[in-house]
N, C-alpha and C positions, 0 to 999 in steps of 0.2 A: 516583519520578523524582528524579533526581541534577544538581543545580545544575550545571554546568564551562563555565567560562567563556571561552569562545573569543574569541579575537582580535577578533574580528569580529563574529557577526551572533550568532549561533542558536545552537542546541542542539540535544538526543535527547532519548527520555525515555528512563526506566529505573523505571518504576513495578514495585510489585508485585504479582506474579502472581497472581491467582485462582484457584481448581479449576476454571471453568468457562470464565470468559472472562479471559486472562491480564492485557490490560491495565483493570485497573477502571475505568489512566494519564492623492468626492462624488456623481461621478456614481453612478446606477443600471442597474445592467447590463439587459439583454436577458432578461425574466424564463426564457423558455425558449431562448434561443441560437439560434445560427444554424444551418440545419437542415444537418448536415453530420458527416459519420462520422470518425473519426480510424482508418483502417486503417496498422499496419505490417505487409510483406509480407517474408521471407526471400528469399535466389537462387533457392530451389526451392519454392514454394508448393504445389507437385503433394505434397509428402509429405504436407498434408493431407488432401488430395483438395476442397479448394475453399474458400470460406466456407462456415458452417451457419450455419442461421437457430437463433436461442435464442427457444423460446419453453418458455411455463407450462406444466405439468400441472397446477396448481393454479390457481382461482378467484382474480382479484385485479382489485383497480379501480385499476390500472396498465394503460393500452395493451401487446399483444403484441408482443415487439421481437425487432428479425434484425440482420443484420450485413452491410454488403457494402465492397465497397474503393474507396477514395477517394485515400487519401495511402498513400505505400510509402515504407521503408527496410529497412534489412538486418538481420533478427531471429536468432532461435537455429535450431534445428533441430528446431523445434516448429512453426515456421510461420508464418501469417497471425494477429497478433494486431490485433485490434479490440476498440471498445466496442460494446455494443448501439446499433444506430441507432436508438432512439427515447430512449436517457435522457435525462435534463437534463446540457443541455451550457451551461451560460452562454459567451459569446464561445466555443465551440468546444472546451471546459474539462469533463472529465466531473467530474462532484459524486459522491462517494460517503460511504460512514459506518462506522465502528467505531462499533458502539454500546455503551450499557453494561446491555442488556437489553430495552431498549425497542422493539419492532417496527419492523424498516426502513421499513415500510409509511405505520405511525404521524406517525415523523418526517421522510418526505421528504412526504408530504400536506400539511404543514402551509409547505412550501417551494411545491412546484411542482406541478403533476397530474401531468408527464412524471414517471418513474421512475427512482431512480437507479442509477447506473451501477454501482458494484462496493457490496460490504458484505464488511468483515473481520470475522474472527474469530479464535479465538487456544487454539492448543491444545500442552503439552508430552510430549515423548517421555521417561519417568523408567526404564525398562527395556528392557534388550534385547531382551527376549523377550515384551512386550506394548504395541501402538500404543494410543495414546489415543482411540480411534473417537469413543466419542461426544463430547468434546470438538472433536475433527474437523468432528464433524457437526452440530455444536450451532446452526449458522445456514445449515445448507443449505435449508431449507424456507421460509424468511424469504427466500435470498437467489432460491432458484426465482420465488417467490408475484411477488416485483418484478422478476424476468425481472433481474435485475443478476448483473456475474460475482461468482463468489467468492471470495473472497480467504482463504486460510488461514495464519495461522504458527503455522508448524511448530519448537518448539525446540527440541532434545536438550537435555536435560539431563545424561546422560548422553555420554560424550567420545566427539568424531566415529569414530573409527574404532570405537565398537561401532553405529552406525546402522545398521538392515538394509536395503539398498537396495529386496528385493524384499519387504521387511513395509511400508516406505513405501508402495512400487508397490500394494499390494495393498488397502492402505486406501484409496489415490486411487480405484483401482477401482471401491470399493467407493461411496465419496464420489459417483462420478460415476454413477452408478445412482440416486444421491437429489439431481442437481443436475443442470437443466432446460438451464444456460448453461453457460459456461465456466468452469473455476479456474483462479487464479495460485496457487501453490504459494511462499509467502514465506518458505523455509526458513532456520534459524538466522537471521533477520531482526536489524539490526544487532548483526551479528557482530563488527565492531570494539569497542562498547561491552558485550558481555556476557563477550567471553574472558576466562579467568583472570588475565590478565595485564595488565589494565588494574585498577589501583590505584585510579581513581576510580569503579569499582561497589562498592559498597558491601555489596552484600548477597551474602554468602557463600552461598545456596542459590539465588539466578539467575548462573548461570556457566556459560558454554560451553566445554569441554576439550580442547585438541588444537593441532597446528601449524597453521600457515598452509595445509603441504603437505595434513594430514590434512583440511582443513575442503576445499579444491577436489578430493580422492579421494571426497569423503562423497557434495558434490554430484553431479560428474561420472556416479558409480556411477548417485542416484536419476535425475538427470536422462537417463540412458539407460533405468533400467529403467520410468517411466512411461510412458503413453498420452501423447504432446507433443502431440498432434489434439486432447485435452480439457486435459492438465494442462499449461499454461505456469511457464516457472520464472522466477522474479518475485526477485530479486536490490535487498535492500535493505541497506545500510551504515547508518550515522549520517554527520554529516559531519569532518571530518578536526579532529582535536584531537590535542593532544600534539605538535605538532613533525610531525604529516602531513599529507601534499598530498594531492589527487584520486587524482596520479599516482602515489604510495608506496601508496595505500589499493589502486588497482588492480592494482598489481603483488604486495601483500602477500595480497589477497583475492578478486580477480576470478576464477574459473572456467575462463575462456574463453568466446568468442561464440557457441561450438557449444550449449552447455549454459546458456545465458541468452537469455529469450525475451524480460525487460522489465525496464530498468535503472532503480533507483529509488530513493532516500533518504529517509528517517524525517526532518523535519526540521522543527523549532516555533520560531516569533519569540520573539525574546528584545531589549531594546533593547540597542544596541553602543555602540561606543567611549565616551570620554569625555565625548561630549554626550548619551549614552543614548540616542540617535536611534534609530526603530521603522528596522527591516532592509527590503530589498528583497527581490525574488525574483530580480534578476537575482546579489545578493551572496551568497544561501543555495543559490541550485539555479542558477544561470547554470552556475559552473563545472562541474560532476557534465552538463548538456545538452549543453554544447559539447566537452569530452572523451571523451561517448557518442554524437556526435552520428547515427552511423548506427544507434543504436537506438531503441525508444519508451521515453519518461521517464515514472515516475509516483511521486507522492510517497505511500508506502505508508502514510504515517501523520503528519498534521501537527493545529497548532492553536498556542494561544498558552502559551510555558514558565507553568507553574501558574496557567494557567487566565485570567491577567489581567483587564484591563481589559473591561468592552465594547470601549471605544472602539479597544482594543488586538486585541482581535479580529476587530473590523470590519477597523481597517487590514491584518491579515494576510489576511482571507479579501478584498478587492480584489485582494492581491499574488498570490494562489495561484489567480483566477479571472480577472482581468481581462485585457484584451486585451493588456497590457505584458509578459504571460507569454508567450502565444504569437509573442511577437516578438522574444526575449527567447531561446525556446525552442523553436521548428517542429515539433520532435518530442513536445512534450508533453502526454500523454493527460487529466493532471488527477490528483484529491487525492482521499485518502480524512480524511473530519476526525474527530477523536478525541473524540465524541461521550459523554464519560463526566464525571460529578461526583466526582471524589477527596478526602474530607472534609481529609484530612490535606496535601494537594496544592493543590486548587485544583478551582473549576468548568468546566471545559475546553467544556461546550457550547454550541453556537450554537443550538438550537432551543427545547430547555426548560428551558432554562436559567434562573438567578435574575432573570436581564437582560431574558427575553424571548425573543421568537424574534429574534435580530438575522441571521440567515442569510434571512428573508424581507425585513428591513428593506433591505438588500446587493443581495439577489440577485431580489428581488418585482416 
């Protein structure tokens, strides 16, 4: 992870990559939220041919969860995207995890009984001519067992215009054969901070290669040649550093609305200005909801810049659950928290962490 100091709030990370899992990177709320689905729906819902209920093939002491629709806004041409309607939704907030090996299972039992909502994983494309499967696939049975979608990133390491659209397509296939629920597809996942061309990544062998033009061609191709019924395309950035806005990130990076199912930003507390003040959520993710407002917002990967405080993490996970987000943000589905111990970095977890479980102490 790479220190850069924005103006304002927050940061990305930029850890590094692993062979299996790339990132290693007052009040008390409502322990189980208020029972209520966050659906977004497209203009043409029919291309999916409806909701499906996600349930297990596999044994779990997680209740069986479906999906039905509740709230609507204007998605990609993938469809109806939802959470599971039974995970842990604090205020209406879905909780999810990047873990750093540890059983999804493990760590949300020790939160809630309901089950949570997404689990990432993290896998790179280093040839043209062979997908990373089983990194691909390395938390699909984990993410089945807890009925949660899946969340995949996908990076090229290789430069966008050698991506095979239909070798992608064909892993996803393959993926969705061993996954019970839904995927989001979080390809080249903050693309503004891993291009060649941003001076502040530091690490010469995570780099993503190509134009602006090449990276919305790469997408566009997979996001046609997937299943959009099972594979959503899950569009995450970092947030605007260097002299960029929302709206330069948008114009330099965005795809288009046809080919993005679920708009969303990497994004971890960092304290800001000159008084070190802990950040908001309306000053790290307000702009990015209110810009995409006719989409679903999900922050695809947050937590506190290396690892911090408890108390620093407490404050962040109120901001990224509590009910001043959804008011804040109407559209937004919830977080996935970056669930890992980086010796060199920081302890980024909220569950078992050196502190404690402070995610039960928040959110219990």
């Amino acid at each position: 992870m790479y220190r850069l100091c924005l103006p304002f709030f927050l940061f990305l990370t930029s850890l590094t990559h692993a062979k299996l899992h790339a990132r290693p990177h007052a009040k008390r709320w409502d322990s189980d939220g208020p029972s209520i689905t966050e659906t977004f729906i497209t203009e043409n819902p029919a291309a999916t041919g409806g909701n499906k209920v996600i349930s297990s093939t596999e044994s779990s002491s997680f209740p069986s969860v479906g999906t039905t629709s509740q709230e609507t806004t204007n998605g990609g041409a993938g469809g109806t995207v939802s959470l599971p309607d039974n995970c842990f939704k604090p205020n209406g907030i879905g909780l999810g995890w990047l873990p750093d090996g540890t059983d999804i299972s493990t760590i949300q039992s020790q939160v809630s009984t309901s089950p949570p909502c997404t689990y990432g994983a993290f896998a790179q494309i280093t040839s043209p001519n062979e997908m990373p499967d089983s990194q691909i696939a390395s938390g699909a049975a984990s993410a089945s067992k807890a009925g949660a979608i899946y969340q995949i990133a996908l990076q090229p390491w290789i430069p966008f215009s050698q991506v095979s659209a239909s070798a992608v397509a064909a892993s996803m296939t393959k993926l969705s054969s061993q996954v019970s629920g839904e995927i989001w597809l979080r390809l080249a996942h903050e693309m503004n901070w891993y291009i060649d061309t941003n001076a502040e990544n530091k690490e010469p062998q995570n780099k993503y290669h190509g134009t602006h033009a090449e990276f919305k061609t790469m997408w566009t191709n997979i996001a046609n040649a997937v299943d959009r019924s099972k594979v959503k395309m899950f569009w995450t950035p970092v947030p605007p550093f260097g002299g960029d806005t929302v709206e330069s990130l948008n114009e330099k990076w965005y795809p288009g609305d046809a080919s993005v199912d679920v708009v969303g930003v990497d994004a971890y507390g960092q304290p800001s200005g000159e008084a070190r003040s802990n950040p908001t959520f309306d000053q790290v993710v307000g702009p990015f909801c209110r810009f995409y407002a006719r989409k679903p917002m999900h922050l695809g990967e947050t937590g506190w810049l290396f690892g911090g405080t408890p108390q620093q993490k407490e404050w962040w996970l109120r901001q990224v659950s509590g009910p001043q987000a959804k008011s804040v943000c109407p559209n937004y589905l919830g977080f996935s928290w970056f669930e890992h111990d980086k010796p060199t970095e920081g302890d980024f977890r909220l569950v078992n962490g050196n502190a404690g479980n402070l995610a039960k102490s928040v959110l219990g």
